[in-house]
C-alpha positions in Angstrom: -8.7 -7.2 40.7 -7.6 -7.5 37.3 -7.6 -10.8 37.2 -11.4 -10.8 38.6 -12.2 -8.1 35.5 -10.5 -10.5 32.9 -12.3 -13.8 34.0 -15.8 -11.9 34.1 -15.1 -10.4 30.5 -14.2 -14.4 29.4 -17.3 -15.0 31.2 -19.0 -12.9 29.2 -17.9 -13.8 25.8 -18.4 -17.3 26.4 -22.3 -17.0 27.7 -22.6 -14.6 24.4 -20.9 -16.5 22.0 -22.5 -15.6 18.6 -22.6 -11.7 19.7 -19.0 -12.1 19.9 -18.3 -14.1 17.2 -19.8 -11.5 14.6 -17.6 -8.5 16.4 -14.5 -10.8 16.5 -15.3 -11.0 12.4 -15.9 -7.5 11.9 -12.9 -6.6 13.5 -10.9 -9.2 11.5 -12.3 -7.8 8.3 -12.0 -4.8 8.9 -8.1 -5.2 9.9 -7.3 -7.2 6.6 -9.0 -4.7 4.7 -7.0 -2.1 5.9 -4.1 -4.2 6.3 -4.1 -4.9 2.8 -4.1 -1.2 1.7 -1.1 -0.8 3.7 0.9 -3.4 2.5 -0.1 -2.7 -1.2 1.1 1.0 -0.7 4.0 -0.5 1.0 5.5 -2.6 -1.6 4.0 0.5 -4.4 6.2 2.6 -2.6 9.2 0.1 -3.3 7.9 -0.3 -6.9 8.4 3.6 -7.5 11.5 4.2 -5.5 13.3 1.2 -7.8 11.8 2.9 -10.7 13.4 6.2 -10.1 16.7 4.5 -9.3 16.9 3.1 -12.5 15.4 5.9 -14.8 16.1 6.2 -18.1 14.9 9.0 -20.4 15.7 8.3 -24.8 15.4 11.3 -26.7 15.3 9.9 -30.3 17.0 11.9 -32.9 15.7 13.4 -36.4 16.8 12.2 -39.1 20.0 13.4 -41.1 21.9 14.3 -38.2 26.1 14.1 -38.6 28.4 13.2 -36.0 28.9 17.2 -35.5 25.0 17.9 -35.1 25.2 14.9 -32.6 28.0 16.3 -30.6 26.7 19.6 -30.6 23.6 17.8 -29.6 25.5 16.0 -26.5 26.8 18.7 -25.0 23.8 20.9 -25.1 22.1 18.0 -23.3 24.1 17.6 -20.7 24.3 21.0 -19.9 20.5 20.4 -19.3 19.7 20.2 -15.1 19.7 16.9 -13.9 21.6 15.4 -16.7 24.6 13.4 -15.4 25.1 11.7 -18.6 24.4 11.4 -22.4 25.3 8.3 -24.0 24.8 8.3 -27.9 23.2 5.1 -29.0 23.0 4.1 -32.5 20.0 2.7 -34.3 22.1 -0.6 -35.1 22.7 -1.0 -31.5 18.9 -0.1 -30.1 18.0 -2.8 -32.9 20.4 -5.4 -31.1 19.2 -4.5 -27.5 15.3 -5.2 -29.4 16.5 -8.9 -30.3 18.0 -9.5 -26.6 15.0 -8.2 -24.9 12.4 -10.3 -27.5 14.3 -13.4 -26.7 12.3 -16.2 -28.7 10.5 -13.6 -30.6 13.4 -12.4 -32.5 12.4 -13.9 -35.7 9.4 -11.6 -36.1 12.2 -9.1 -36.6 13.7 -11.5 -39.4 11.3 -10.0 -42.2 12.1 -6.8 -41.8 13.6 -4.7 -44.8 15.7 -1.9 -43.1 15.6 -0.9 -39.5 12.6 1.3 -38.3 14.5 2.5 -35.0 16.0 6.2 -34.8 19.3 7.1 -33.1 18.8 7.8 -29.7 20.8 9.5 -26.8 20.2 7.7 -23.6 20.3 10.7 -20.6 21.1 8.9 -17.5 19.7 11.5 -14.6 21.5 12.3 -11.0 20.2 10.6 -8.8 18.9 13.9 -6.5 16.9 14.8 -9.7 15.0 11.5 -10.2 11.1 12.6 -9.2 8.6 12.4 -11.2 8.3 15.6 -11.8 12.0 16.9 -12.7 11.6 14.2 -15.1 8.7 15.7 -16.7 10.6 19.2 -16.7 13.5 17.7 -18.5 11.6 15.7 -21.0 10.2 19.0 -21.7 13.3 20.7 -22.1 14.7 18.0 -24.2 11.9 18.1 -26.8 12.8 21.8 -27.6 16.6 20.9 -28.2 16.9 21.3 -32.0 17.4 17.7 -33.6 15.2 15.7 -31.0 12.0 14.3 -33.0 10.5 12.7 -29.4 11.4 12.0 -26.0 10.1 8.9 -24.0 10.3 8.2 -20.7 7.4 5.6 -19.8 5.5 8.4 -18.9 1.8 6.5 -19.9 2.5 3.2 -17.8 3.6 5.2 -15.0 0.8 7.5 -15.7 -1.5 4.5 -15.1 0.3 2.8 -11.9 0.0 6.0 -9.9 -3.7 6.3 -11.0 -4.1 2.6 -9.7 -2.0 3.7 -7.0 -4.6 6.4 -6.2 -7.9 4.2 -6.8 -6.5 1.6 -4.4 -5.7 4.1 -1.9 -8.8 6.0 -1.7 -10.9 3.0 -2.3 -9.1 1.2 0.9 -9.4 4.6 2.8 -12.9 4.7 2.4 -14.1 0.9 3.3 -11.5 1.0 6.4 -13.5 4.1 7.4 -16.9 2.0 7.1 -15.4 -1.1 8.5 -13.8 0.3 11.1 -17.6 2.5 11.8 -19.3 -0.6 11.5 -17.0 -2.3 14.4 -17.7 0.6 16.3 -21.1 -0.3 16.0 -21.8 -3.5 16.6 -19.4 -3.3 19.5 -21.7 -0.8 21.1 -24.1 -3.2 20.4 -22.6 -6.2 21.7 -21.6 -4.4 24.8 -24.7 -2.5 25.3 -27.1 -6.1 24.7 -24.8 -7.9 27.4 -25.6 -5.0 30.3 -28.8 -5.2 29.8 -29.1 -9.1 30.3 -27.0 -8.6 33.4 -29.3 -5.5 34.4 -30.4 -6.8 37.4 -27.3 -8.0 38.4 -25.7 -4.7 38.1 -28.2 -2.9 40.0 -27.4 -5.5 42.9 -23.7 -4.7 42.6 -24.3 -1.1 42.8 -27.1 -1.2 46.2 -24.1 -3.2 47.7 -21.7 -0.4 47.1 -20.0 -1.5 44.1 -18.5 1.5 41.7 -19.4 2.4 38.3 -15.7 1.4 37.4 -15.4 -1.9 39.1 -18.7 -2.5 37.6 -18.4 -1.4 33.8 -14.5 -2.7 33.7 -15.3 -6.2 32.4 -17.2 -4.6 29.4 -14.2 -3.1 28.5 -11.4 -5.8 29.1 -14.1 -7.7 26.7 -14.0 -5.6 24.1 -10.4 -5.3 24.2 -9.9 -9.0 24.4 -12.6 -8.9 21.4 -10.7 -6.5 19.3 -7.2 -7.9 19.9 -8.6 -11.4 18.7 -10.1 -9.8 15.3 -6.5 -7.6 14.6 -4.6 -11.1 15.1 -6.7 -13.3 12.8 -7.1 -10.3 10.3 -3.3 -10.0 10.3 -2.6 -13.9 10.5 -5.4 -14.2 7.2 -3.2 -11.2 5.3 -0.4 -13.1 6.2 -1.3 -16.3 4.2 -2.7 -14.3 1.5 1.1 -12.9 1.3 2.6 -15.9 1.2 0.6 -17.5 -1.2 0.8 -14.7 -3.7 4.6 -14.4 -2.8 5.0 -18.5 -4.0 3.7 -17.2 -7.2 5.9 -14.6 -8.0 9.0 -16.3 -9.9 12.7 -15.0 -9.7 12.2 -14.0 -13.2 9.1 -11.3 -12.4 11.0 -10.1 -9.4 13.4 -7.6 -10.5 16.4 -6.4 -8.9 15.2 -3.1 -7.5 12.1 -5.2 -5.9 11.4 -7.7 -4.0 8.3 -8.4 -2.3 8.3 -7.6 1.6 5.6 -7.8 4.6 4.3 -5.1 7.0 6.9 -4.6 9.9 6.5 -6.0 13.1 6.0 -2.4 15.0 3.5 -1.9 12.2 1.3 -4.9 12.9 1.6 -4.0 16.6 0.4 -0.7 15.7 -2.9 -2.1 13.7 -3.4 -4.0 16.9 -3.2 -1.1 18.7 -5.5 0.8 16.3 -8.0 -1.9 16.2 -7.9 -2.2 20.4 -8.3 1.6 20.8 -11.6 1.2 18.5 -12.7 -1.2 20.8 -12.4 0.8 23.3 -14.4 3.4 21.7 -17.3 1.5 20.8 -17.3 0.0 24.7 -17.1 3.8 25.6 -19.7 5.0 23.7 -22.1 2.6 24.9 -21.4 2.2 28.8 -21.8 6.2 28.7 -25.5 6.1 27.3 -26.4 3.0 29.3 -25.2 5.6 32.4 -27.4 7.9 31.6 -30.3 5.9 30.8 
């Protein structure tokens, strides 16, 4: 019997091919749009868990401060919560750490008449205290410490990846709602154009005795078989897409606390899954008005 239901739905698909051809695209569009979401959050979620593992807050220093003003300084900082560690860091040092980082560049440091860095203490955090916002608390705490001019923690360019973060989520929310609706629709559609070609037929099947089930089952296995298709060649089209962009991405822009990964394989089952059960839906929703017609 399910072997029957499978070969009518082929049947189907093959004597409608254009109608199945644009639901087969909808659904693949709509599961790399959504796909892509998820993998982007994914691989942001990795971005911002390797950021809080290697935190680092400065608290630059006023100057005129002696060595007992800085180790008066210390210890009231690491009596701060969260602090693990204060490590004092002179401005002859942060100026070295500036050639390292410049590489080639250094020269534009050449000119230079004195050195325009402040001391800074370097506050390395425990690691159950590294959120975003006991960082923010501490920073605030830090700044009230007598001696501390400012106290940066790259609180604007994380500012701005979590509000990216935030536009990419709702904005891929939103058009996998509408592309997902829209598959709903046109696989009502599809479904609903296809009974009534075989009208006649059906009527036939059901003076003979046939059941609403054995009759409406094909429609279903089609749109399953339809949907499944879509999710693979959605997936298989994010798939390239990852590897291309993930030839691009040199050892030197990967950093240690990220590397690039894909979705999981019970994740891209589940997307199947997901896309299969909307499928379903649409098919649902249009047998049941055709029933009642």
């Amino acid at each position: 019997m399910l072997k029957r239901h499978l070969r009518r739905a082929l049947q189907d698909m093959r004597s409608n091919r254009m109608l199945s051809l644009v639901t087969i695209s909808t659904f693949a569009l709509s599961i790399l749009i959504v796909s892509s979401a998820m993998l982007f959050f994914v691989n942001m979620g990795d971005i911002m868990d390797g950021w809080r593992q290697g935190i680092r807050v400065m608290a630059y220093l006023q100057e005129g401060l002696n060595a007992t003003d800085r180790s008066t300084l210390k210890v009231r900082m690491e009596s701060l919560y969260g602090v693990q560690q204060a490590d004092f860091v002179p401005k002859a040092q942060a100026l070295e750490r500036l050639r390292t980082q410049m590489g080639r560049q250094t020269s534009i440091l050449d000119n230079l008449d004195s050195n325009p860095l402040p001391d800074a203490f370097e506050i390395q955090m425990i690691a159950a205290s590294q959120s975003w916002d006991k960082v923010e608390q501490l920073a605030t705490a830090l700044e009230k410490l007598e001696g501390v001019s400012e106290v940066e923690y790259g609180q604007r360019w994380i500012k701005r990846i979590i509000n990216i973060f935030n536009l990419f989520q709702l904005t891929g929310t939103v058009m996998g709602a509408l592309f997902f609706m829209a598959a709903v629709f046109i696989v009502g559609n599809t479904v609903r154009l296809v009974l009534y070609s075989r009208r006649e037929e059906v009527e036939i099947m059901r003076l003979v005795g046939a059941t609403e089930q054995f009759i409406l089952a094909p429609f279903y296995f089609q749109s399953l078989i339809q949907a499944a298709l879509g999710g693979i060649i959605g997936l298989a089209a994010l798939f390239m897409m990852y590897m291309l962009i993930q030839s691009r991405i040199t050892t030197d822009m990967a950093t240690a606390f990220f590397q690039p990964r894909f979705l999981s394989p019970l994740t891209l089952l589940g997307i199947v899954g997901c896309g299969m059960l909307v499928g379903w839906l649409g098919c649902h929703l249009s047998v049941k008005q055709y029933v009642k017609a």
